[in-house]
C-alpha positions in Angstrom: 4.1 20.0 -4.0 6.2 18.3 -7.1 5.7 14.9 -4.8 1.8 15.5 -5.2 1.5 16.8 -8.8 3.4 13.6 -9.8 1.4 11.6 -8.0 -1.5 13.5 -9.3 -0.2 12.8 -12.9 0.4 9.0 -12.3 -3.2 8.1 -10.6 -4.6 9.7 -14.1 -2.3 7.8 -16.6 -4.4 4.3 -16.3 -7.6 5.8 -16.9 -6.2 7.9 -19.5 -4.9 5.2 -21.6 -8.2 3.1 -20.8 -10.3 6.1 -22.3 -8.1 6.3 -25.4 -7.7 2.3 -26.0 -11.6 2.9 -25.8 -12.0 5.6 -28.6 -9.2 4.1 -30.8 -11.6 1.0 -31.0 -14.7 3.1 -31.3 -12.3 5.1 -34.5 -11.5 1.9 -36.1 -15.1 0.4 -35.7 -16.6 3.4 -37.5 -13.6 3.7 -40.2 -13.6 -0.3 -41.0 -17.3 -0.9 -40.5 -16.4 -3.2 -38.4 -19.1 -4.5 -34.9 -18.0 -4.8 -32.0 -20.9 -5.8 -30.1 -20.0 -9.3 -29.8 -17.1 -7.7 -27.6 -20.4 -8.1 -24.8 -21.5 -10.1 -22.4 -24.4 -12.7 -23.8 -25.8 -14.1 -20.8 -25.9 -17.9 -20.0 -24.9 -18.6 -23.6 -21.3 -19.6 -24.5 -20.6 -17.1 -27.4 -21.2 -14.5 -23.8 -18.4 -16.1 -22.0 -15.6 -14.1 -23.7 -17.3 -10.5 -22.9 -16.9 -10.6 -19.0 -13.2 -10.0 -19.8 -14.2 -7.5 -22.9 -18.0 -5.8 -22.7 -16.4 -2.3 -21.5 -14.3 -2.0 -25.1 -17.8 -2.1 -26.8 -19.7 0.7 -27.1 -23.2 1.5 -29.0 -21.5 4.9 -30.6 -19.9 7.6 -29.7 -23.0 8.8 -27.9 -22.3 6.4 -25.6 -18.9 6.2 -24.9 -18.7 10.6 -24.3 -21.8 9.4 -21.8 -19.4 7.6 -19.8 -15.8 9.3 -20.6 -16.1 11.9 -17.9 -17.4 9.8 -14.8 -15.1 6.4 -15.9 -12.0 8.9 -16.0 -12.5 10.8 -12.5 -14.0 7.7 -10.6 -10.9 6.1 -11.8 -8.4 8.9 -10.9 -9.8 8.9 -7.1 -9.4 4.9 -7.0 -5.6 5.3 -8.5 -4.9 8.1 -6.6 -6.3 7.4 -2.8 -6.0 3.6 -3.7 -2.9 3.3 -5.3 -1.1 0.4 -3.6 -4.1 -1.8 -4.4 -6.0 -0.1 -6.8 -5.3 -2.5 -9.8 -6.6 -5.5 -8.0 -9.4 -3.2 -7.1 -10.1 -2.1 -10.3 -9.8 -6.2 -11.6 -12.0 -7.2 -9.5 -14.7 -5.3 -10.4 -14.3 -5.3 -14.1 -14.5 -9.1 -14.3 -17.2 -9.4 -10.9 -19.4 -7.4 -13.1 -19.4 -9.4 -15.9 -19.4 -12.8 -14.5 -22.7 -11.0 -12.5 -23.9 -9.7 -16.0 -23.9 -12.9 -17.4 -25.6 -15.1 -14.7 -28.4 -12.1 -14.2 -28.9 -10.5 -17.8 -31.6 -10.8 -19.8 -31.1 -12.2 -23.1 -29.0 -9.7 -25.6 -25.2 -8.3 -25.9 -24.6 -6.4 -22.7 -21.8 -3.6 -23.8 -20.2 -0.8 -22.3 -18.3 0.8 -19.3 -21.5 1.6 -17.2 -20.6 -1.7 -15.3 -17.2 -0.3 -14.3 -18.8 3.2 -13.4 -20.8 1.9 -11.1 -18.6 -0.5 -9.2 -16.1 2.8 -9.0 -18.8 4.8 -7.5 -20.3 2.2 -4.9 -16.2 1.1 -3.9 -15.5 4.8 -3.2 -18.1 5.5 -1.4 -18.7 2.0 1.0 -15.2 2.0 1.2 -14.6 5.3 2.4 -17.5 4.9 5.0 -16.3 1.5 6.0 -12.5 2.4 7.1 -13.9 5.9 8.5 -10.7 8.3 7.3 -12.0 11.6 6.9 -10.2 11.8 3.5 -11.9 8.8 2.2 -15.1 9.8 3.7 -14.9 12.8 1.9 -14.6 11.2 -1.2 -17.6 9.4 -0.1 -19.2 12.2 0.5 -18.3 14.2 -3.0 -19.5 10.7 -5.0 -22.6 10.9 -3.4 -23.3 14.6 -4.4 -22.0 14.3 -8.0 -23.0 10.4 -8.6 -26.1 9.4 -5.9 -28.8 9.6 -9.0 -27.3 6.4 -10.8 -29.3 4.3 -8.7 -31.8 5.0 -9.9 -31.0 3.1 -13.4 -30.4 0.0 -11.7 -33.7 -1.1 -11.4 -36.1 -2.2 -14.7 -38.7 0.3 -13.6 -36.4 3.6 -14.5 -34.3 2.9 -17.5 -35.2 2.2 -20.8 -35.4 -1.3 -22.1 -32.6 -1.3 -24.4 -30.5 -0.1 -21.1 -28.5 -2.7 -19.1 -29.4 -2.2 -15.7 -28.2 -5.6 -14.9 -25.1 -4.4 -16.0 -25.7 -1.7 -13.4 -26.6 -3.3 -10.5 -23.6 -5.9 -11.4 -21.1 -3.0 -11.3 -22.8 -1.8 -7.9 -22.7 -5.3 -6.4 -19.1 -6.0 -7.8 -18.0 -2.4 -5.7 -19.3 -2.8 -2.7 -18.2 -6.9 -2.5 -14.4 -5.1 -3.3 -14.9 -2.5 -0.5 -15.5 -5.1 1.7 -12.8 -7.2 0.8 -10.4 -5.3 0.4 -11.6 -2.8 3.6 -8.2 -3.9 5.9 -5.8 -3.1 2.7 -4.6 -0.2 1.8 -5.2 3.4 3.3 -6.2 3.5 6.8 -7.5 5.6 9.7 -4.5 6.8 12.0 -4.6 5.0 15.5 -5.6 8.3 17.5 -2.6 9.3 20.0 -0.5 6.7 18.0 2.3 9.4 18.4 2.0 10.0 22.1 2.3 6.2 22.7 5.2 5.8 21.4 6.7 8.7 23.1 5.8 7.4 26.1 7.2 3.4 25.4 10.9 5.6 24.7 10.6 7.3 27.8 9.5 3.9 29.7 13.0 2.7 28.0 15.5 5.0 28.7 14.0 4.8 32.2 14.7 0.9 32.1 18.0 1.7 30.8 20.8 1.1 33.1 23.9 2.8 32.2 27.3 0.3 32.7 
């Protein structure tokens, strides 16, 4: 039970420090009157190349950043916790496939925020799960389905608002599901059914090979 709780702890520690790296920036921006907005992605322009690495830090208030505290902090938490061997390339991977995807397919303006990231989590965990059929994992699936299945709809023009990224969205969702695919023979895996009665039976095979001298 300690083993689990501390593993519990650890799996929540990155996202923890992501959220408050995100708020301390969102304090000082507010405090200093400072914009961060260029943080973004501006696509097909050069001044846009620097946000694929920094348009989650960016937010349009505080509005925005409580909007995505609680869904950025569990889908992260699941990824570090039933991922954790590879859940930092993971994790990479979609933060910067989402930008460079933001900034080939976006419509002109500063694409900002961690919606990008949400997404990818939430398509990963669930392909993912589906795709290496562990009944864990596929529970996960299941559980991001219930809580996250209506953010689809935002990643088409038709549904969101126009000063809403849904490239951004649809980025994030692309970015996921590219990672679950990729990375779908690493990491946590369904147990080979019988695996244990096989090798039972190779060490009785053996010590029936065996000749004693």
């Amino acid at each position: 039970m300690k083993n689990e709780m501390r593993k519990m702890a650890l799996a929540a520690a990155i996202p923890l420090f992501l959220l408050f790296i995100l708020y301390i920036l969102k304090v000082l921006e507010i405090g200093m009157n400072w914009d961060f907005t260029h943080l973004g992605v501006y696509p097909m322009e050069r001044r846009g190349v620097f946000g694929i690495f920094a348009y989650p830090l960016a937010h349009s208030g505080f509005k925005h950043l409580m909007a995505n505290t609680i869904p950025l902090f569990f889908l992260a938490w699941c990824l570090f916790y039933f991922y954790r061997h590879i859940a930092s390339y993971i994790f990479f991977s979609i933060w910067i496939g989402c930008g460079i995807l933001t900034f080939l397919i976006g419509k002109p303006g500063w694409h900002i925020g961690a919606s990008g990231i949400i997404y990818g989590l939430a398509f990963f965990l669930f392909l993912s799960g589906i795709l290496r059929r562990h009944v864990p994992l596929i529970a996960i699936s299941l559980l991001v389905t219930f809580l996250y299945g209506g953010l689809v709809w935002n990643m088409f023009p038709q549904f969101v608002r126009t000063n809403i990224s849904w490239e951004g969205h649809i980025s994030g969702a692309i970015a996921g599901t590219l990672s679950a695919i990729g990375f779908m023979h690493r990491g946590p895996q369904r147990p080979e059914p019988f695996a244990d009665d096989e090798e039972e039976e190779e060490e009785i095979k053996k010590e029936k090979n065996t000749v004693s001298e």
